[in-house]
MOPAC internal coordinates of N, CA, C and O (Angstrom, degrees):
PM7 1SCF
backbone

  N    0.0000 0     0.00 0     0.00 0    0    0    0
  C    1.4471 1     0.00 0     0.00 0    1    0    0
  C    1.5234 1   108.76 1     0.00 0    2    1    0
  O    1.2310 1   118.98 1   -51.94 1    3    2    1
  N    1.5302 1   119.54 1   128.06 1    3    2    1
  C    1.1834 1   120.90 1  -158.98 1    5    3    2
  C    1.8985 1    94.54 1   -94.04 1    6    5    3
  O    1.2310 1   120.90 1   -35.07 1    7    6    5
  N    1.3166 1   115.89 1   144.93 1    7    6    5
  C    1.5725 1   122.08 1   175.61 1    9    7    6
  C    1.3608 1   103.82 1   -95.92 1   10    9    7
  O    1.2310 1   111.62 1   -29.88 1   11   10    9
  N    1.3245 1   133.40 1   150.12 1   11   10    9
  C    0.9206 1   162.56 1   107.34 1   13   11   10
  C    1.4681 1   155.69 1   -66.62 1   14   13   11
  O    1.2310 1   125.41 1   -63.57 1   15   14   13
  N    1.3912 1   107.21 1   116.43 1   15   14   13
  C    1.4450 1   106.16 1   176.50 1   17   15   14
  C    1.1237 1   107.66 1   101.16 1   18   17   15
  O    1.2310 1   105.15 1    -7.95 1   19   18   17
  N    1.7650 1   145.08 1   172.05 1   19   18   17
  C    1.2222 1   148.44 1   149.26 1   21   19   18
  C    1.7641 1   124.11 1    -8.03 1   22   21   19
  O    1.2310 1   112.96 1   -67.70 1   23   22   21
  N    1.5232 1   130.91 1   112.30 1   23   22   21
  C    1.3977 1    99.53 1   158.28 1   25   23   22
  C    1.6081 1    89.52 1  -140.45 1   26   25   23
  O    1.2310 1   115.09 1   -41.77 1   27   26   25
  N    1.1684 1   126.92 1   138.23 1   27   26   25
  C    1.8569 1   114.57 1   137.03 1   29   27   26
  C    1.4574 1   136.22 1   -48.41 1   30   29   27
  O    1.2310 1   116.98 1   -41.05 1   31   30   29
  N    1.0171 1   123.34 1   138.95 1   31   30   29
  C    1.6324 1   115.21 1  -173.03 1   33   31   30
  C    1.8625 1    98.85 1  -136.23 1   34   33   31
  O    1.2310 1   118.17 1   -41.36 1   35   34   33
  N    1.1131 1   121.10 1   138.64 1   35   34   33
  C    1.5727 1   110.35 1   154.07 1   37   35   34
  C    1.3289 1   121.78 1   -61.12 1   38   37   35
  O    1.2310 1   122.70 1   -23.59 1   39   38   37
  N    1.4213 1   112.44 1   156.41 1   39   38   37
  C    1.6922 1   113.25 1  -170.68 1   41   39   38
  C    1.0953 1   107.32 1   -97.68 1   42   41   39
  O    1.2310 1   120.21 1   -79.25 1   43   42   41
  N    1.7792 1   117.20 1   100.75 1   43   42   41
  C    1.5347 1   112.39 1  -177.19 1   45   43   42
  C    1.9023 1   122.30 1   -38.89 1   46   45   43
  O    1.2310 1   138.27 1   -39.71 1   47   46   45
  N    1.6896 1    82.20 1   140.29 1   47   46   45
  C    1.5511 1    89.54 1   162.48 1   49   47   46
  C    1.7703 1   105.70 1    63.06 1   50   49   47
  O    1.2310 1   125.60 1  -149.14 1   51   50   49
  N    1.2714 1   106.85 1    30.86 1   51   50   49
  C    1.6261 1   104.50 1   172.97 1   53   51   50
  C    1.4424 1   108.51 1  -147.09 1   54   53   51
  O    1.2310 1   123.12 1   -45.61 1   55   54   53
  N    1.2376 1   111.63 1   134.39 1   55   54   53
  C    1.5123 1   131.33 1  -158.40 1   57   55   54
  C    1.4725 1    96.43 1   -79.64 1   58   57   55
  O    1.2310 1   125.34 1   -41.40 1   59   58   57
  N    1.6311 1   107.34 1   138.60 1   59   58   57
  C    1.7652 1   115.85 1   157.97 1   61   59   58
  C    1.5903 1    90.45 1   -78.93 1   62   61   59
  O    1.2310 1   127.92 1   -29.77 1   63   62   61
  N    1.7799 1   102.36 1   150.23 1   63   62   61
  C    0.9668 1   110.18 1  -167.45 1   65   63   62
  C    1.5662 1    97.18 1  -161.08 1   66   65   63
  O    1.2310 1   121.78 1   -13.39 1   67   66   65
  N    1.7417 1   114.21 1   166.61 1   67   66   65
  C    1.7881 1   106.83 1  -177.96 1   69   67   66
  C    1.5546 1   106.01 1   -89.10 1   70   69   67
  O    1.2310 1   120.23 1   -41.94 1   71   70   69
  N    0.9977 1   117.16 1   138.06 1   71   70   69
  C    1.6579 1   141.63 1   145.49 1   73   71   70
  C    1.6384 1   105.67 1    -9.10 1   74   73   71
  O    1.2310 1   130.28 1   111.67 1   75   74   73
  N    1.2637 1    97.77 1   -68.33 1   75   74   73
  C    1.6609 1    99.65 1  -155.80 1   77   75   74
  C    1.4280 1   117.04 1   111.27 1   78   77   75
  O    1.2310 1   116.41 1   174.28 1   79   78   77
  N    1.5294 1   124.43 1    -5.72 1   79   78   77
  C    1.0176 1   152.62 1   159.77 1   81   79   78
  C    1.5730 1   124.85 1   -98.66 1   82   81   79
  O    1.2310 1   118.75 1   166.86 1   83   82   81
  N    1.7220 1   119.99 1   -13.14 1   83   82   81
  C    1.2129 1   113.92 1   175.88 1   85   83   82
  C    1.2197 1   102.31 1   111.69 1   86   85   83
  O    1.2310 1   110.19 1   152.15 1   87   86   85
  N    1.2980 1   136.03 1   -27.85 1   87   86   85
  C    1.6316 1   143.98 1   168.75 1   89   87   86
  C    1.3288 1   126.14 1   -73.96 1   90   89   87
  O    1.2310 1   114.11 1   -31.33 1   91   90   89
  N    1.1911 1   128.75 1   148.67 1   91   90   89
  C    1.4233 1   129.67 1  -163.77 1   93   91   90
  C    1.6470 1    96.81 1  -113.10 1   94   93   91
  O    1.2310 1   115.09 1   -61.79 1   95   94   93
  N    1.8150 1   126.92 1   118.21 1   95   94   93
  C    0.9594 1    97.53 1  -171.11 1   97   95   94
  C    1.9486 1    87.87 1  -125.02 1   98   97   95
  O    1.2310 1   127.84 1   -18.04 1   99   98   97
  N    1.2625 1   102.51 1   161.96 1   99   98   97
  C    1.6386 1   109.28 1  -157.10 1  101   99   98
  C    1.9962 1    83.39 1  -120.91 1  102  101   99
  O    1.2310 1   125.99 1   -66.76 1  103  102  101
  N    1.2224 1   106.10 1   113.24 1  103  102  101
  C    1.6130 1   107.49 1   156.55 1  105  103  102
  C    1.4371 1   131.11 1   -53.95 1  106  105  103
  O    1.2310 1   115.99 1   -87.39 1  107  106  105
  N    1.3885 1   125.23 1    92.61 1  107  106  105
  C    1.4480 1   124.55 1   165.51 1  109  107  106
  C    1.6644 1   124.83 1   -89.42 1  110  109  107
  O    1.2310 1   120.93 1   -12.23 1  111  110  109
  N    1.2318 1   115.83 1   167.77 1  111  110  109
  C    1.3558 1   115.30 1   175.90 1  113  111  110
  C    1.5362 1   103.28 1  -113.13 1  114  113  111
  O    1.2310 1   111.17 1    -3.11 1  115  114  113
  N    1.2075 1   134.22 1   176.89 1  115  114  113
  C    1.4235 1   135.17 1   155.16 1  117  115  114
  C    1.4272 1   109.87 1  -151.64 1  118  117  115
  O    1.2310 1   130.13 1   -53.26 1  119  118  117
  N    1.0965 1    98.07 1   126.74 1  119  118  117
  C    1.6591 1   135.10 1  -153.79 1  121  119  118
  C    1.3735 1   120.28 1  -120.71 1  122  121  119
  O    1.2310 1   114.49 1   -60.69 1  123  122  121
  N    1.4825 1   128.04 1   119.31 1  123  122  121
  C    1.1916 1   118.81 1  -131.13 1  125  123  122
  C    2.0977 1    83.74 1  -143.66 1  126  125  123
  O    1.2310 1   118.93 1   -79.23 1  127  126  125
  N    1.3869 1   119.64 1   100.77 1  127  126  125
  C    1.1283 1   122.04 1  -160.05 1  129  127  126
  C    1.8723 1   127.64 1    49.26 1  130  129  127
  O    1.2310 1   135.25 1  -128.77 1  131  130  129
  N    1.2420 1    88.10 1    51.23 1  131  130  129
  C    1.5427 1    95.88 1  -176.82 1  133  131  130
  C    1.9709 1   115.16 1    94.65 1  134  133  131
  O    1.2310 1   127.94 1   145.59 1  135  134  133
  N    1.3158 1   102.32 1   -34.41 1  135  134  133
  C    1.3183 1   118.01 1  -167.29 1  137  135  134
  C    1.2719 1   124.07 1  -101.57 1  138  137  135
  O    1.2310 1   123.78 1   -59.87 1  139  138  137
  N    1.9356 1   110.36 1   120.13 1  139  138  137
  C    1.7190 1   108.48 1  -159.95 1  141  139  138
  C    1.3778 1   108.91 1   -56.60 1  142  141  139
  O    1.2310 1   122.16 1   -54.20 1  143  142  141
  N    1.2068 1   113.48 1   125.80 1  143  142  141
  C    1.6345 1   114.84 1   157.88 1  145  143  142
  C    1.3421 1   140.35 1  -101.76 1  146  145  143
  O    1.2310 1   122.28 1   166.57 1  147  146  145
  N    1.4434 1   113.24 1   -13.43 1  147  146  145
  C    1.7015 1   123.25 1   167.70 1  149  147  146
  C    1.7542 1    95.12 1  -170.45 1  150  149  147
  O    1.2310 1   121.22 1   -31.34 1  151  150  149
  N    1.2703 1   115.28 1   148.66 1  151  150  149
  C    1.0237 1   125.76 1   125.77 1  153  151  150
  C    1.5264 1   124.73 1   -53.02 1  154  153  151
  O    1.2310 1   128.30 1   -46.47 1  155  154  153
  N    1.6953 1   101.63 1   133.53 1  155  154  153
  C    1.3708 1   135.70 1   176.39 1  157  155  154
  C    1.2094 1   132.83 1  -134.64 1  158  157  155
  O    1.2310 1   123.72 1   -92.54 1  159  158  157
  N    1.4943 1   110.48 1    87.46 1  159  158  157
  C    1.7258 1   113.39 1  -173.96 1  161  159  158
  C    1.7155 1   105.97 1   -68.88 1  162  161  159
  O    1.2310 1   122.48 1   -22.61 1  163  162  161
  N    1.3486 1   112.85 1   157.39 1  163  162  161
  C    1.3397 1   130.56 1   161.03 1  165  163  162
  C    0.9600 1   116.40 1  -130.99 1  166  165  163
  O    1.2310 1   127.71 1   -67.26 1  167  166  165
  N    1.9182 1   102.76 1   112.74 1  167  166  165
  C    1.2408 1   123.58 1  -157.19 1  169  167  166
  C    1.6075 1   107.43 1   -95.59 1  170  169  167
  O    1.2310 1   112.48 1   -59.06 1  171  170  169
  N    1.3823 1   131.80 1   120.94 1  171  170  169
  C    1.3914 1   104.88 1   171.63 1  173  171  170
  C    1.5916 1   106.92 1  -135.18 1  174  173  171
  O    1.2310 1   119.52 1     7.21 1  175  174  173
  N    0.8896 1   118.53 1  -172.79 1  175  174  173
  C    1.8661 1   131.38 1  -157.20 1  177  175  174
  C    1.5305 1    88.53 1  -107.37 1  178  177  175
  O    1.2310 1   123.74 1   -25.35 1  179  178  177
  N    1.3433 1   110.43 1   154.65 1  179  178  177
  C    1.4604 1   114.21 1  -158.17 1  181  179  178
  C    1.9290 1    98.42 1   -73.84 1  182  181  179
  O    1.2310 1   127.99 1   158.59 1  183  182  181
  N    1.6206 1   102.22 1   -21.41 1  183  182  181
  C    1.5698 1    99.47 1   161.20 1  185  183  182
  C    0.8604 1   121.77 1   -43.72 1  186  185  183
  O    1.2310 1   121.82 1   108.45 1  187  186  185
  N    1.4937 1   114.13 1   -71.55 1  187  186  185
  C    1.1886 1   126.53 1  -161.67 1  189  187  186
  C    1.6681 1   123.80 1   -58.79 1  190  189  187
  O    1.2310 1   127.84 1   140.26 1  191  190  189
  N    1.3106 1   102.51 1   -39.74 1  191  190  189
  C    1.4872 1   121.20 1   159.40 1  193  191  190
  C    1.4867 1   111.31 1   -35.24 1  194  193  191
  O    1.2310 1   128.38 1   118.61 1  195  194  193
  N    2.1054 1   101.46 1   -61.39 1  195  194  193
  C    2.0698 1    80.59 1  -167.31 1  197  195  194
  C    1.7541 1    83.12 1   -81.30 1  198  197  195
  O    1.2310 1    93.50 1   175.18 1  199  198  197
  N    0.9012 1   163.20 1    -4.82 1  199  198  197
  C    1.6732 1   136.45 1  -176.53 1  201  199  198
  C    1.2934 1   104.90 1   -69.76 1  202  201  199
  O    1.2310 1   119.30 1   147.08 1  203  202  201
  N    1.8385 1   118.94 1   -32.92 1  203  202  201
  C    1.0874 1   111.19 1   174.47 1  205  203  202
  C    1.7211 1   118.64 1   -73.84 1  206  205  203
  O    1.2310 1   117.62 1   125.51 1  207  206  205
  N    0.8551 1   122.14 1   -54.49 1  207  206  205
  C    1.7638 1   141.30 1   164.12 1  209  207  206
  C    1.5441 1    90.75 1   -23.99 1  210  209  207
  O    1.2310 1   114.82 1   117.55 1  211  210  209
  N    1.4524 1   127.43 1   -62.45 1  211  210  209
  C    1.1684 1   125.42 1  -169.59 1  213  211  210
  C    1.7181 1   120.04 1   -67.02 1  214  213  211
  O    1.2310 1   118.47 1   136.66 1  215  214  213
  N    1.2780 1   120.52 1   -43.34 1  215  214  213
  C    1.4451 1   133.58 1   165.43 1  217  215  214
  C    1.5717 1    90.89 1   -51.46 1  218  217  215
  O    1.2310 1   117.38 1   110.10 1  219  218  217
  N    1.1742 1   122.59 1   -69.90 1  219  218  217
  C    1.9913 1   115.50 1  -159.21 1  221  219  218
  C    1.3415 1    94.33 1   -52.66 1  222  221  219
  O    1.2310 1   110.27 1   130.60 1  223  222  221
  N    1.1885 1   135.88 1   -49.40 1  223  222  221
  C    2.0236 1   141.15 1  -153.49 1  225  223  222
  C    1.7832 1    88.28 1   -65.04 1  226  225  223
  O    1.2310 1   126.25 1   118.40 1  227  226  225
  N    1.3698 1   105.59 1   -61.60 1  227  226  225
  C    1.5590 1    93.49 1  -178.40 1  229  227  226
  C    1.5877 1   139.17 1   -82.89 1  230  229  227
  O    1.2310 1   117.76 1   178.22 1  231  230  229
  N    1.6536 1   121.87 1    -1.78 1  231  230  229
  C    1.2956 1   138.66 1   107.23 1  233  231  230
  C    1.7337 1   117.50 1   -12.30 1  234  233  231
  O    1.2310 1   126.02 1    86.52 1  235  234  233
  N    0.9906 1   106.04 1   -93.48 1  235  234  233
  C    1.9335 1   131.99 1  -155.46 1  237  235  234
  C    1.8983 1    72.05 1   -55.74 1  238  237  235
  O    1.2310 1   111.38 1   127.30 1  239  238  237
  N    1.3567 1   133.85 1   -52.70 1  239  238  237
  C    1.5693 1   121.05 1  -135.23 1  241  239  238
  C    1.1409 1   119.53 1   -43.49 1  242  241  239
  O    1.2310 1   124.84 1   128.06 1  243  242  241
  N    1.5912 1   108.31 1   -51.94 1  243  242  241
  C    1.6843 1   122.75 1   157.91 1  245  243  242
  C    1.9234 1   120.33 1   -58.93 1  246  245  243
  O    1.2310 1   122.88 1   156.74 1  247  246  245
  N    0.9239 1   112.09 1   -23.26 1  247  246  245
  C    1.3798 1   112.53 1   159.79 1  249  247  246
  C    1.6584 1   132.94 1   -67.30 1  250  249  247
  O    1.2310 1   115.00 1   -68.48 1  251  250  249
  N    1.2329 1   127.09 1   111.52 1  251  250  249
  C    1.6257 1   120.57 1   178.89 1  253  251  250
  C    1.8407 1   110.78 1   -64.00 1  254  253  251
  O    1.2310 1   130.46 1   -47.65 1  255  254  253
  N    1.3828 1    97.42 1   132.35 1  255  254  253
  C    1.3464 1   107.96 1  -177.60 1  257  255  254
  C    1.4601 1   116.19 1   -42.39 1  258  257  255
  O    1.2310 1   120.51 1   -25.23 1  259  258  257
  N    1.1616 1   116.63 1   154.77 1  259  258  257
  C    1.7670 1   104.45 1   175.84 1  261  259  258
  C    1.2659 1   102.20 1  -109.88 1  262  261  259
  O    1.2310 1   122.04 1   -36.67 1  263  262  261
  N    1.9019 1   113.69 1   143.33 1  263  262  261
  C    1.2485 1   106.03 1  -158.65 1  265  263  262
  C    1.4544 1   108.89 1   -80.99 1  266  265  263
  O    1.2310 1   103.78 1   -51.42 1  267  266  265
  N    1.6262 1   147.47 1   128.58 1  267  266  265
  C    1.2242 1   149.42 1   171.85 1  269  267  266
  C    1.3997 1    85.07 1  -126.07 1  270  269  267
  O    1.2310 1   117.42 1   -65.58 1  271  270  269
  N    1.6632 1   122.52 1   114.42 1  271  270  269
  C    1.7358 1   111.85 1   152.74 1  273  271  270
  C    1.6667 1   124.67 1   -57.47 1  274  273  271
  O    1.2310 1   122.82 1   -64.69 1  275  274  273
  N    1.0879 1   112.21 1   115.31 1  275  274  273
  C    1.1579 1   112.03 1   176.79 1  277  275  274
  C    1.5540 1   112.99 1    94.77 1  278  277  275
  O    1.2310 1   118.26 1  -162.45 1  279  278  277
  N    0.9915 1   120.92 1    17.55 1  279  278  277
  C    1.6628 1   113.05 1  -175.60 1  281  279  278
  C    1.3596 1   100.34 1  -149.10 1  282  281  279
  O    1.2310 1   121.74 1  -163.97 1  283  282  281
  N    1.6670 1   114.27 1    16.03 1  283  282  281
  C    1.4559 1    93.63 1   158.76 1  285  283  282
  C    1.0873 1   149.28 1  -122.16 1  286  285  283
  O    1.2310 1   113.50 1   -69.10 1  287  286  285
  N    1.1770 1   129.89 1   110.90 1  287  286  285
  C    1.9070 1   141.83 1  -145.77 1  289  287  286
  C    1.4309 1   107.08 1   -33.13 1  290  289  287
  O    1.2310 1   116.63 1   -40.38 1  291  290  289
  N    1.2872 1   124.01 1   139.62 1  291  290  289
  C    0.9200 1   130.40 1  -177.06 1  293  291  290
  C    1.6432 1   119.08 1   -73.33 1  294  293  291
  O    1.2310 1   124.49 1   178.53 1  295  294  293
  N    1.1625 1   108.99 1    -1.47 1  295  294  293
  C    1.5834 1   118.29 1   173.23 1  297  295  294
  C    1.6936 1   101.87 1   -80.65 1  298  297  295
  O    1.2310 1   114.23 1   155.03 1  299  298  297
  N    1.2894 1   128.52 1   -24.97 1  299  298  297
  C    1.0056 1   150.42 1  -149.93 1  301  299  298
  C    1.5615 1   108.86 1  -106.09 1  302  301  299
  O    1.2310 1   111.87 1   150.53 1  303  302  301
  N    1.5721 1   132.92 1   -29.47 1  303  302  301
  C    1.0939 1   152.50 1   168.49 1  305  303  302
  C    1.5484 1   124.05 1   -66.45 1  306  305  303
  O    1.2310 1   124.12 1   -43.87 1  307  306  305
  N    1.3762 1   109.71 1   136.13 1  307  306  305
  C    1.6459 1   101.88 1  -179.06 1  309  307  306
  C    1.3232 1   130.23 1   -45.63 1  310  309  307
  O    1.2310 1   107.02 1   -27.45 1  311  310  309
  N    1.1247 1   141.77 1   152.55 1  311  310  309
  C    1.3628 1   142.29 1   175.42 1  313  311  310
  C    1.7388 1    91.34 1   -84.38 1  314  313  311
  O    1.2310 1   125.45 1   -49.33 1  315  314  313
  N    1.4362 1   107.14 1   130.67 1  315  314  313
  C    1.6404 1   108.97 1   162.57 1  317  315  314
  C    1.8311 1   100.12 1  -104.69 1  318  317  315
  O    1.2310 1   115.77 1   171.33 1  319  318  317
  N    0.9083 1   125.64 1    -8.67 1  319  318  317
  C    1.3916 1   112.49 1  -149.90 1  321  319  318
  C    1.1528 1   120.40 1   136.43 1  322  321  319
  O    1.2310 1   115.59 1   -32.90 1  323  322  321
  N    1.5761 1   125.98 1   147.10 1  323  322  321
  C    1.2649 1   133.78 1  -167.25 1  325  323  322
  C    1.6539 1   110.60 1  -134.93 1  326  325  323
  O    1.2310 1   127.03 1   -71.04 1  327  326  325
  N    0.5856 1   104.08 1   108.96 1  327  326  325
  C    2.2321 1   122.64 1  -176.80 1  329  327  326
  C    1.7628 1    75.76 1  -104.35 1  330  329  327
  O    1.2310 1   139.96 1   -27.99 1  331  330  329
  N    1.3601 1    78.88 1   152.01 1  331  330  329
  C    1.9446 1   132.22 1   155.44 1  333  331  330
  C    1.0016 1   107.57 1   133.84 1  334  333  331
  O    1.2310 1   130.94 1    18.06 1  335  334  333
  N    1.8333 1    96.49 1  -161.94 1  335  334  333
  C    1.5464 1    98.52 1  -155.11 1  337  335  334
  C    1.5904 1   104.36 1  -109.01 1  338  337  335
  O    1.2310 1   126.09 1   -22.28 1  339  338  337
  N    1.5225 1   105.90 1   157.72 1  339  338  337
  C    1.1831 1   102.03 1  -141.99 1  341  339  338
  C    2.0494 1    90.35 1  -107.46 1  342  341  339
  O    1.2310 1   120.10 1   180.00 1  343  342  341

């Protein structure tokens, strides 16, 4: 199925990572009928980062994890149980 028109996509296989400035910036592509046309970072403030982190956690919650060994966040992992002290 052929795409059309404008979309953003993440840039496979490449880590969000910090600025060096304090910002968290996430690699996008922008793709213009299927076809890359520039790189497009999305830059956000370490706020903005967990508000986003926090919107996906309660999104994904009702969603079952998808299995990747080893790549999946521990927010994302079953609860076995909770020990300490009370």
């Amino acid at each position: 199925m052929s795409r059309t028109g404008w979309q953003v996509h993440r840039v496979p296989n490449t880590a969000v990572s910090w600025d060096g400035e304090g910002r968290v910036t996430v690699p996008l592509w922008l793709l213009r009928d299927g076809e890359h046309h520039s790189d497009l970072p999305l830059t956000l403030s370490a706020a903005e980062a967990e508000f986003l982190h926090a919107q996906l956690c309660y999104v994904l919650d009702s969603a079952p994890a998808i299995p990747l060994p080893g790549r999946v966040p521990d927010c994302r992992k079953p609860v076995q149980g909770r020990s300490g002290s009370g």
